[in-house]
C-alpha positions in Angstrom: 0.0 0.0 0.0 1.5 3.7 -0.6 1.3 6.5 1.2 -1.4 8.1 -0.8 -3.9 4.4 -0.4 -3.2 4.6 3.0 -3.8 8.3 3.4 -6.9 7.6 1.6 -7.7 4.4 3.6 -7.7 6.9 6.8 -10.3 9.0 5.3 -12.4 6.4 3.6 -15.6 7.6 5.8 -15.0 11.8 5.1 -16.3 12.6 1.9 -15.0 16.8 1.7 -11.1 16.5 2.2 -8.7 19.4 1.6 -5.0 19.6 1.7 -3.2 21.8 4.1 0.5 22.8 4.3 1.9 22.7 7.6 3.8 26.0 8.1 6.9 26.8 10.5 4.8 29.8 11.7 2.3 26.8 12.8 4.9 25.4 15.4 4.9 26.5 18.8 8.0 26.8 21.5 7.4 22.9 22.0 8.9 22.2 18.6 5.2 21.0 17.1 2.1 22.4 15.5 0.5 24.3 18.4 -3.2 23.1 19.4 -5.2 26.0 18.2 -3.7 25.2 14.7 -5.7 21.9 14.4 -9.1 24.0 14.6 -7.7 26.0 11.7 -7.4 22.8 10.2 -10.9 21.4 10.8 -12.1 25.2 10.4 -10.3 24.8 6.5 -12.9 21.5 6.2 -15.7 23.0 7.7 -15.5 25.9 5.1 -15.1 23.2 2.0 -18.0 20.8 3.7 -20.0 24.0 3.4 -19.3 25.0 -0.2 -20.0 21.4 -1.2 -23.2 22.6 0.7 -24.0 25.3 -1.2 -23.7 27.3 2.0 -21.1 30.3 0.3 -23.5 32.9 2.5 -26.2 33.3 4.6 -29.4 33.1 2.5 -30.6 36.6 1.7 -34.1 35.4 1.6 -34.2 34.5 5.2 -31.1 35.4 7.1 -30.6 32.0 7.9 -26.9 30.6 7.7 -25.1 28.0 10.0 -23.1 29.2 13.4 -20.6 27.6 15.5 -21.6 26.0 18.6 -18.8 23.8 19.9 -15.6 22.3 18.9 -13.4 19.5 20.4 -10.4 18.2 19.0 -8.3 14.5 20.2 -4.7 14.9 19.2 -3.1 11.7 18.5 0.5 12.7 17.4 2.9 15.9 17.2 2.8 17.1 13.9 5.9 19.3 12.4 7.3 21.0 9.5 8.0 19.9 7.0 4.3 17.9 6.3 1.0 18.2 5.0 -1.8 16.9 6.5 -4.9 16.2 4.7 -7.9 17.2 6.6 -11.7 15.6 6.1 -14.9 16.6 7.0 -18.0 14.5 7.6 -21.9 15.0 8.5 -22.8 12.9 11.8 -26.2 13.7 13.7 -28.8 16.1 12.1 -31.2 17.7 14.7 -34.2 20.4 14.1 -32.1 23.2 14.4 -28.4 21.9 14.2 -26.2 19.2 13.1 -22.5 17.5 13.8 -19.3 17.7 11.6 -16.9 15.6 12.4 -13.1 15.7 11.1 -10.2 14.1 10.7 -6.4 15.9 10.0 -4.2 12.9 8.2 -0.1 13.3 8.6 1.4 12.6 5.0 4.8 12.3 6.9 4.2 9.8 9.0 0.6 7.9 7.2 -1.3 8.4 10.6 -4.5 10.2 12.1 -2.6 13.3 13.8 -6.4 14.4 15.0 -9.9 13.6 15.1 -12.2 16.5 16.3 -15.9 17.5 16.2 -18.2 20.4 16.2 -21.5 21.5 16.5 -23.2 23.5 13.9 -26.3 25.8 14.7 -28.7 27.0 11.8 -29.2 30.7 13.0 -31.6 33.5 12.3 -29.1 36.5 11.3 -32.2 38.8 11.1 -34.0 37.5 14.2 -30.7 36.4 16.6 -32.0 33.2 17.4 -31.6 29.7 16.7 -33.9 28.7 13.6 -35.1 25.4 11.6 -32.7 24.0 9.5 -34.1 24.6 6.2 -35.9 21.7 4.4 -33.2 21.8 1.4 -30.3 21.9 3.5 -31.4 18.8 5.5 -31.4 17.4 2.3 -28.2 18.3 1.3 -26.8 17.0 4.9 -28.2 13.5 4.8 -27.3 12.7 1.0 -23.2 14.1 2.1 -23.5 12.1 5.3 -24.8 9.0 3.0 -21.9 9.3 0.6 -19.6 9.0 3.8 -17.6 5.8 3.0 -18.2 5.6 -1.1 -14.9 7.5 -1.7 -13.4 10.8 -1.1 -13.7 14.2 -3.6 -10.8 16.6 -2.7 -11.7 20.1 -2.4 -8.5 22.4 -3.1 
């Protein structure tokens, strides 16, 4: 197996992947990628997962557009420069008025899960300030991403 199948083995279940660059500038005084860098990272998915979507911008005809709730992140190994780490982004739960990513950040260097996180995504009511519905074709859109979960990876660059 190369590097690239087994890269692509890791991600098998996260159907919006992008490819990040780790910087120096990411490293902290430890000598590694500092924490907060890792919700760049899964912030980087989040944004593709959403274009995929068709969520570019709160919808002018309602004001409605997704918010951050929550995030969690479980590091698994150090990651340094020189690497690139590619990053997917999945659908989990979808509620009334919110739904799960999930994410995974991939180490080319060393072929391993560097981090798995998670976040909670609100649908919002920009005009009204208050949680709102997810709308009908955006649930849509959710469960058909999460069903594709598994059937093979498109890579958003």
């Amino acid at each position: 197996m190369t590097d690239l199948d087994q890269i692509a083995e890791l991600l098998s279940d996260f159907p919006v992947t992008v490819e990040v660059p780790v910087a120096w500038g990411d490293m902290d005084a430890m000598g590694h990628v500092n924490n907060v860098v890792y919700f760049r990272y899964f912030e980087t998915a989040r944004i593709e997962c959403f274009a995929e979507l068709g969520l570019g911008s709160i919808s002018e005809s309602d004001g409605v557009g997704p918010i951050l709730h929550s995030a969690s992140c479980r590091f698994r190994i150090p990651l340094t420069h020189p690497d690139t780490v590619t990053v997917g982004a999945r659908i989990g739960d979808v509620g009334e008025d919110r739904f799960v990513m999930h994410y995974r950040a991939v180490s080319h260097r060393h072929g391993a899960v560097a981090a798995d996180g998670e976040s909670l995504i609100v649908t919002f009511s920009y005009a009204n300030a208050t949680k709102a519905p997810v709308p009908e074709q955006l649930r849509e859109h959710l469960l058909a991403l999460r069903a594709s979960a598994g059937s093979g990876s498109r890579s958003g660059e």
